[in-house]
N, C-alpha and C positions, 0 to 999 in steps of 0.2 A: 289093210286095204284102204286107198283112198277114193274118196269119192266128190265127185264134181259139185259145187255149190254153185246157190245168189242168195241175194240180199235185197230184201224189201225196206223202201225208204232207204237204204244205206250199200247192201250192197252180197254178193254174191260170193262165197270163200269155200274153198273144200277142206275136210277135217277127216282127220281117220274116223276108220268105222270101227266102232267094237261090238263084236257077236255075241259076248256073252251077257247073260240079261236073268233077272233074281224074278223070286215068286209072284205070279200075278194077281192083281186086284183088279177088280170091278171089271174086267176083261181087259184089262190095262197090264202090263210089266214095266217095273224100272230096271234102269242099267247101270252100269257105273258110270263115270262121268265120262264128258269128253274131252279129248284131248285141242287143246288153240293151236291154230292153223301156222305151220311153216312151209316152206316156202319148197322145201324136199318133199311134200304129199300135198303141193298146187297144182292143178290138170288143168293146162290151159285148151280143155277139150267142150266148152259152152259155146254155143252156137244160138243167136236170136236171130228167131226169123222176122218178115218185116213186119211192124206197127201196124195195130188194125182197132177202124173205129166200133166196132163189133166185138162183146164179151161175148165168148159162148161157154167159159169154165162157169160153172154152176148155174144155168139153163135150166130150168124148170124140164124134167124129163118123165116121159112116160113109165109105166113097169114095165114094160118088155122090154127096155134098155137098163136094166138092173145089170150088175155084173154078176157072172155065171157067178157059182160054186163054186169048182174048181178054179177059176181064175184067182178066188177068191184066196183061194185058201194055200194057193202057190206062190201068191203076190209075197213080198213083203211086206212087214208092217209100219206102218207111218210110225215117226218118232218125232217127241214135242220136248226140248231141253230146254227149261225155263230158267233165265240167267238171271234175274229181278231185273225191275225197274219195267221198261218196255221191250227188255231185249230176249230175244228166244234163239235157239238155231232148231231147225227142221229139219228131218228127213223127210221126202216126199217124191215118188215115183223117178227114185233114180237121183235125186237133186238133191244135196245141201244146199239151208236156206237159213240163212243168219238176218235176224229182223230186228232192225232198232238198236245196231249195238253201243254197248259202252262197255269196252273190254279196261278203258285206262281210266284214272282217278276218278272223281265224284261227277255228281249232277247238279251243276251249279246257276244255267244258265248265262255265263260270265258275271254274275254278281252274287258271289257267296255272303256277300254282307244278306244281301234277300234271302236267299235260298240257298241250302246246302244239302243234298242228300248221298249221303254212301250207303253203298250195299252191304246187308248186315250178316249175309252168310258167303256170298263170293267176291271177298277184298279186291284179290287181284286180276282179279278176270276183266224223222218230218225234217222237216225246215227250220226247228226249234231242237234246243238239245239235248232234248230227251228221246229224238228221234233221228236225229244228222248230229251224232255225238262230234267235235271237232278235236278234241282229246283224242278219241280212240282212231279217227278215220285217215289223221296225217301221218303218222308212224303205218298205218296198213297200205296206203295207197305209195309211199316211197319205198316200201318191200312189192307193191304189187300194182303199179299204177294202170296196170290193163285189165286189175279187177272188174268185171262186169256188173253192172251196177242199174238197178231199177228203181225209180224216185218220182213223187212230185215234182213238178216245176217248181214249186216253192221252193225246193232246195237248189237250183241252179246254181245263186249265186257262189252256195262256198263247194259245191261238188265238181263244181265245171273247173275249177281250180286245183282239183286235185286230181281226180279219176278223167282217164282217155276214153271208157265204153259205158256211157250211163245213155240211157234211155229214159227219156222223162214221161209220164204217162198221166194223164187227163182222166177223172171219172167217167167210166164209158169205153174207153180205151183199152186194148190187154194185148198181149204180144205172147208169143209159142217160145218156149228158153227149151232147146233141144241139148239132149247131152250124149256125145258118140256112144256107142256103143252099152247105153243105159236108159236110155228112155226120155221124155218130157216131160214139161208141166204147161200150163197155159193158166199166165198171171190175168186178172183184172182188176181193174181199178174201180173202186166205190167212192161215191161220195161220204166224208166225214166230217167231222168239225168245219167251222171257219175259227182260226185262232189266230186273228187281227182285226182290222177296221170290216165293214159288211160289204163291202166291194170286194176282198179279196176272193178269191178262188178258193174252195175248201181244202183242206189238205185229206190225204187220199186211205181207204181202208183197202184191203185187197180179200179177192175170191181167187184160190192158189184150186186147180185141177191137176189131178194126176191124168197123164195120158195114159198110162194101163191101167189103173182103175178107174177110173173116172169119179174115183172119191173126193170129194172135194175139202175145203178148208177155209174158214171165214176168220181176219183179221180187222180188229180196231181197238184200239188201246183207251178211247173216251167211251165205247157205248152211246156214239152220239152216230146215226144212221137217216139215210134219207129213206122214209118208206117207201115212197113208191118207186124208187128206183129198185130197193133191194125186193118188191114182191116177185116179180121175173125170176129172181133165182134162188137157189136151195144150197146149202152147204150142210154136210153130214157132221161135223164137228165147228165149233163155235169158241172162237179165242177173244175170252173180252172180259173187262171189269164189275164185277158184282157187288163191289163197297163203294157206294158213291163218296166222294172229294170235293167237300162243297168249302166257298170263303162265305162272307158274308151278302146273302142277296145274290151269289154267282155261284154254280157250279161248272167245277173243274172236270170233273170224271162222275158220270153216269154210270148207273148198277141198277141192283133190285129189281123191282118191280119191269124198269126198261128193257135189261137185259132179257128176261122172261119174256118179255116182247119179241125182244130180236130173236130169242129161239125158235119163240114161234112161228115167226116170219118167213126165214130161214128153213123152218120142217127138219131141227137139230136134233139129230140122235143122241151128239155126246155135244156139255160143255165142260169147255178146261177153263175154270178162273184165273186171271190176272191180279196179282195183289199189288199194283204197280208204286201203290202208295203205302208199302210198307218200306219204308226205308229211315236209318238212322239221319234225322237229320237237325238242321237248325239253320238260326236266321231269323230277321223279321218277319216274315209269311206266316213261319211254322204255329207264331202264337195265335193265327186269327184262323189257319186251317184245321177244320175238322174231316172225321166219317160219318159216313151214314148207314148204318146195316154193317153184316155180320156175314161170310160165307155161310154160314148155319141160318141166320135167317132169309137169305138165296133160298138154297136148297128147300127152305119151309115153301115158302112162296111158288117154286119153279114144281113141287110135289103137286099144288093144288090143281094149278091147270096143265101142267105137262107129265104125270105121272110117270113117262114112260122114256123122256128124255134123262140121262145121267151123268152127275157130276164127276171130271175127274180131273180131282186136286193134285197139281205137278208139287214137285218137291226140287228146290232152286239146284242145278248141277247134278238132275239124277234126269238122263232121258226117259219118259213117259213115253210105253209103247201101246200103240193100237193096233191089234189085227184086224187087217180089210175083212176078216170072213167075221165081224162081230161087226162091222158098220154094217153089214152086207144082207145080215140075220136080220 
């Protein structure tokens, strides 16, 4: 069966589904892997409704708007298939959601002499390359230039060149991505990093709602968040960095201690770590870049004040499920 997708920062793609799904942990199951999108299981059945200056996916809500039981436990379960690097594909209320991909050759920036990173378990599989791959987005967009596609303005310049239905979205901003006869989501746009001069515009993190459960899903690949924009809203699961990536006098990617923050900010039931900076790599950079912390020293740290919040470590190429009636509980 296929199912309707999009794509955050990059872009929107549908992928079969596979039902069958191995022993569960932590209230989590994996599955087998999935399958890359052709173009004989693409639904050009996505519908965005209009642009609105109004987030209301992950709204600060009262209990009496909890989701039933029953609802719960008839939904399906969110699915989080972590590809390295920055890239993920979701299942989420009806919608395939492919985030940050880089399905073709390395992460190099356009200067491998700098920086080189390949993915160390799936070879072949923003406005910067680690997030508007240009590798993987020119071969997808001439198989499917009507891909639908949700981005920063940052990325304008090389997306409006390739893709015909991109929507560019502003912190603050979120749009309803409706899909016939399977349900919605309603994306928004958070403020994240600035990663240029201090005029530029931040580039964007996303709060993803499911329209039948109204469970929501929190994205950012720096762990760099604007407090008080993100106090207003709450996300049930938390997708973000826990090993900071520091150079010298500058960090790269924020964790630890932050993260723990953003959980708690958030009111996160489940976080899923990003190891975005594990990758094979080399170049001049690599010798001045270090980590900071340890998934295990997360988990120390996130025990002390969130005892009740729980880690659930994806394994690259094996969909990580969640049932809504365990965010719900």
């Amino acid at each position: 069966m296929a199912l309707p997708g999009l794509t955050l920062r990059s872009l929107f793609a549908s992928f079969q589904h596979h039902p069958t799904t191995a022993a569960a942990t932590n209230g989590a199951s994996l599955s087998p892997s999935p399958s890359l999108p052709s173009p004989s299981h693409l639904q050009p059945s996505i519908r965005f409704k209009p642009k609105s200056n109004f987030c209301s996916a992950g709204r600060l809500r009262s209990s009496s708007s909890a989701v039933p039981a029953a609802l719960a436990q008839s939904t399906k379960p969110i699915k989080l298939t972590y590809l390295e690097g920055n890239s993920w594909l979701w299942e989420l209320g009806g919608v395939n959601i492919l985030v940050d991909p880089i399905l073709v050759g390395n992460l190099d920036f356009g200067q491998p002499w700098l920086f080189d990173g390949a993915k160390k378990i799936l070879k072949n599989f923003k406005s910067l390359d680690d997030h508007c791959h240009v590798k993987t987005l020119t071969p997808l967009s001439k198989m499917l230039p009507g891909l639908p596609v949700i981005s920063t303005p940052n990325a304008e310049a090389i997306l409006s060149k390739l893709f015909k239905n991109v929507t560019y979205l502003e912190p603050g901003q979120s749009i309803d991505v409706e899909v016939k006869d399977r349900g919605m989501v309603n994306v928004c746009a958070t403020a994240g990093p600035i990663l240029g001069p201090p005029w530029q515009r931040p580039e964007n993190g996303y709060i993803v709602e499911s329209g039948q459960s109204h469970l929501t899903v929190y994205y950012e690949p720096h762990c760099v968040y604007n407090h008080s924009f993100l106090q207003n809203y709450q996300a049930d699961i938390v997708i973000t960095p826990v090993i900071k990536q520091m150079l010298p006098a500058f960090t790269l990617v924020s964790g630890q201690e932050d993260a723990v923050q953003l959980a708690k900010l958030l009111k996160a039931k489940y976080i899923v770590p990003m190891k975005n900076g594990d990758l094979d790599t080399k170049g001049i950079i690599t010798s001045i870049l270090y980590d900071v912390g340890t998934t295990e020293s997360f988990k120390e740290l996130l025990s002390r004040e969130l005892p009740n919040v729980r880690v659930l470590e994806p394994t690259p190429g094996i969909p990580l499920e969640i049932p809504v009636a365990s965010v719900v509980s």
